[in-house]
N, C-alpha and C positions, 0 to 999 in steps of 0.2 A: 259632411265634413270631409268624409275620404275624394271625393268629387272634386272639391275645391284644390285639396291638394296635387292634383292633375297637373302633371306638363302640359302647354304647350304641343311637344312634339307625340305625347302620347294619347291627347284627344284628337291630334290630328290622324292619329295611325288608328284609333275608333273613329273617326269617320270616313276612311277609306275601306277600312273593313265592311264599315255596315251597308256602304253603294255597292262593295262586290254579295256583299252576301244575298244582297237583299236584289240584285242582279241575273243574279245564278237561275234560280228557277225560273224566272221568265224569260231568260234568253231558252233555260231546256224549254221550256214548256210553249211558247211561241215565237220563237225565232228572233234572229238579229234583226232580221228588217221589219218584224211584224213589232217591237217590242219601242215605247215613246220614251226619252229620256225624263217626261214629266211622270210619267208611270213609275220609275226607277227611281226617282227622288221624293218620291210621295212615300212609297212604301221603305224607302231607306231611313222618312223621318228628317230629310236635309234638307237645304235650298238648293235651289237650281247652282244659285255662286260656289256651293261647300261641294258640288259635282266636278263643274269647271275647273274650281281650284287644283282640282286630282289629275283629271282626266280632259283633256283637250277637247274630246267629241268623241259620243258613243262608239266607236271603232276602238281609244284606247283602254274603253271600261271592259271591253270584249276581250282585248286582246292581256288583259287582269285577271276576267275571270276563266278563258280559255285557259290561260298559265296555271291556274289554279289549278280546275278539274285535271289537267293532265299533270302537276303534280301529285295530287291526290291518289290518279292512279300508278304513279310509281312509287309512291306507297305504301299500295293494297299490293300491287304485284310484290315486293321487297317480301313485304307478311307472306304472299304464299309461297316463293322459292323458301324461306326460310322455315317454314313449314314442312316441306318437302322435303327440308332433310338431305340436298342436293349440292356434289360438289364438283360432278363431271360439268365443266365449261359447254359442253354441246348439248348436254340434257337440262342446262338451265336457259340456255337459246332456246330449248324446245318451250320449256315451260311457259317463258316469255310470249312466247309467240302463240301457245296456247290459250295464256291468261287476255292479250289483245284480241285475237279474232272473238274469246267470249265477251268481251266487252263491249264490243258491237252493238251487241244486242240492249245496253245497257241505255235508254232514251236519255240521259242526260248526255253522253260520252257520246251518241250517235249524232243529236244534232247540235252542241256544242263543239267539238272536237275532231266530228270527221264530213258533218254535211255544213256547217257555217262558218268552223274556222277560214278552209285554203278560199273560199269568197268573200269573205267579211276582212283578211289578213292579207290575202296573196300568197302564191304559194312559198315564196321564198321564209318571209316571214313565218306563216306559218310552222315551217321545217325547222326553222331557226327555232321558235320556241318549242317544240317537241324533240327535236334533237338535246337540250337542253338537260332533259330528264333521261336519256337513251342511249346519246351516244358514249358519253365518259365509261358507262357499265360495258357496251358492245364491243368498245374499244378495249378493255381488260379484259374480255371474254377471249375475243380473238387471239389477243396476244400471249394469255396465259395458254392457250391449248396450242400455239406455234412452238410457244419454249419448251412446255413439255412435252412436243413431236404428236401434237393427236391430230395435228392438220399438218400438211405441208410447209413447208416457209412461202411465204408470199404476201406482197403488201399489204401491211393493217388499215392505214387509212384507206386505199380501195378498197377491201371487204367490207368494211365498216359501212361505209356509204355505200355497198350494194346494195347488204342486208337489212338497212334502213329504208333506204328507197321499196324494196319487195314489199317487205314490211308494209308499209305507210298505202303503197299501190295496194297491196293484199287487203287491210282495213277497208279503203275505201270501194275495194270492189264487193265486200260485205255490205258492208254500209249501202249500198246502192242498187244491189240486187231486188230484186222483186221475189224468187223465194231463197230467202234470209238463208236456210236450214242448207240448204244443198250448198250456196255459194259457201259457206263456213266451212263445209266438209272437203269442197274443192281445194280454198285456202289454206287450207290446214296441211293437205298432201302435198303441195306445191312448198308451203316455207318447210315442208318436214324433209322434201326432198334435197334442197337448197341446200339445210343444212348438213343432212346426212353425207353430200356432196364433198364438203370442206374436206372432209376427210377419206376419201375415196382414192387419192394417193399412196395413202398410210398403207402398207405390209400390215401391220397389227396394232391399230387404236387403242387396245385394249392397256392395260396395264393397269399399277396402283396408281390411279386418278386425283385421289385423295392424299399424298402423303404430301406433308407438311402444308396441307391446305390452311387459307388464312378466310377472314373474314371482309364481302365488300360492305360496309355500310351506308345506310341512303340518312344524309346530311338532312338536317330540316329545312335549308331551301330545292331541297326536292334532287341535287347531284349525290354523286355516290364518291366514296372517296378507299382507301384498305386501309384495311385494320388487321398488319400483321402479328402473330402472335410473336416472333419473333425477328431480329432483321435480320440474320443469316442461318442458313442451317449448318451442318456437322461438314468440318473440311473436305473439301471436294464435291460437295452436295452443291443446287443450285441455290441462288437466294432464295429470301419468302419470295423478293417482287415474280418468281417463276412458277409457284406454288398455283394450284387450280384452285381458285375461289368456292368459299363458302359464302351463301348470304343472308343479313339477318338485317331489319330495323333498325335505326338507332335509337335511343331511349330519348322521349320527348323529353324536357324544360321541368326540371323541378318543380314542387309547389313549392 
């Protein structure tokens, strides 16, 4: 009875779900080119038509479930900065960049996301959908550690897209290495230096990092957006929007 009751647009958005879901592990598990769309719509439970309907050609079912996984894992990063307990702007760069090179190691993340995406997508596109999840947060990192002086002044969009680009090159020379362990450790000192870098102008980085910190939240379509605790602080003070971010999850969808 509850079945019948169904929209329309809501058994359609179950069966778009169940071609990614049901997608996912055999793109990890045998790759984009090794993997048959009859394979995919066998084990989704569909027809070949109810795949079409969705997805033009396996290229767009890939490029649904790449957006996934790498939503997913902005995510699980959100949970572990917020975990951490972290509200210096340059130690949650670090964290960030910590939590990606260990991901690597992760077979779903490695050949969905860094050995089949920029092939199966192109690099542009690809970038475009991972920047999706990376950049909005990089871009309030950068900007909040300019205002409150722990970097130099210097353009935010070109840093942004530096330290995305490092990033994304640093992943994939993980990902591609032959011993995994060493390349990790390489990558590691290389973004730690990067970042350490930003601020290497700075007389004294140091200071209260934390005062009038607000919260960035990650949206459930996988962006991030703040959550200040207040809009301005005490006269003369900076606004929140200057304040060094704290970050935590957002709370899923009610039952």
């Amino acid at each position: 009875m509850a079945d019948s009751r169904r929209t329309q647009a809501e058994r359609t958005a179950d069966t778009r779900e169940r071609l990614i879901a049901a997608a996912r592990p055999l793109f990890a598990s045998d790759g984009f080119a090794e993997v048959a769309l009859e394979t995919i719509v066998r084990s989704a439970g569909v027809t070949r038509g109810a795949l079409y309907h969705h997805f033009a050609d396996k290229t767009e079912l890939f490029a649904a479930v790449y957006e996934r996984v790498d939503g997913d894992m902005a995510a699980r990063m959100a949970e572990v900065i917020a975990a951490a307990g972290q509200s210096d702007p340059l130690e949650v760069m670090r964290l960030g960049v910590t939590f990606w090179l260990d991901a690597c190691s992760d077979p779903e993340v490695h050949r969905i996301v860094l050995m089949d995406g920029p092939a199966a997508l192109g690099w542009a596109r690809w970038s475009e959908i991972g920047n999706r999840h990376n950049a909005g947060m990089t871009q309030d990192l950068v900007a909040n550690a300019i205002r409150t002086g722990q970097i130099p002044q210097q353009p935010v969009q070109a840093t942004v897209s530096t330290l995305l680009g490092a990033m994304r090159e640093a992943t994939l020379f993980v990902a591609g290495a032959n011993d995994h362990e060493q390349a990790r450790r390489d990558a590691g000192i290389v973004m730690d230096r990067l970042i350490r870098s930003l601020a290497s102008d700075v007389p004294d980085a140091g200071g209260d990092r934390s005062a009038g910190a607000k919260t960035i939240v990650l949206k459930p379509d996988g962006t991030w957006r703040f959550s200040a605790e207040s809009s301005a602080g005490p006269t003369g003070s900076p606004p929140a929007e200057c304040a060094a971010p704290q970050f935590r999850a957002a709370p899923g969808p009610q039952q």
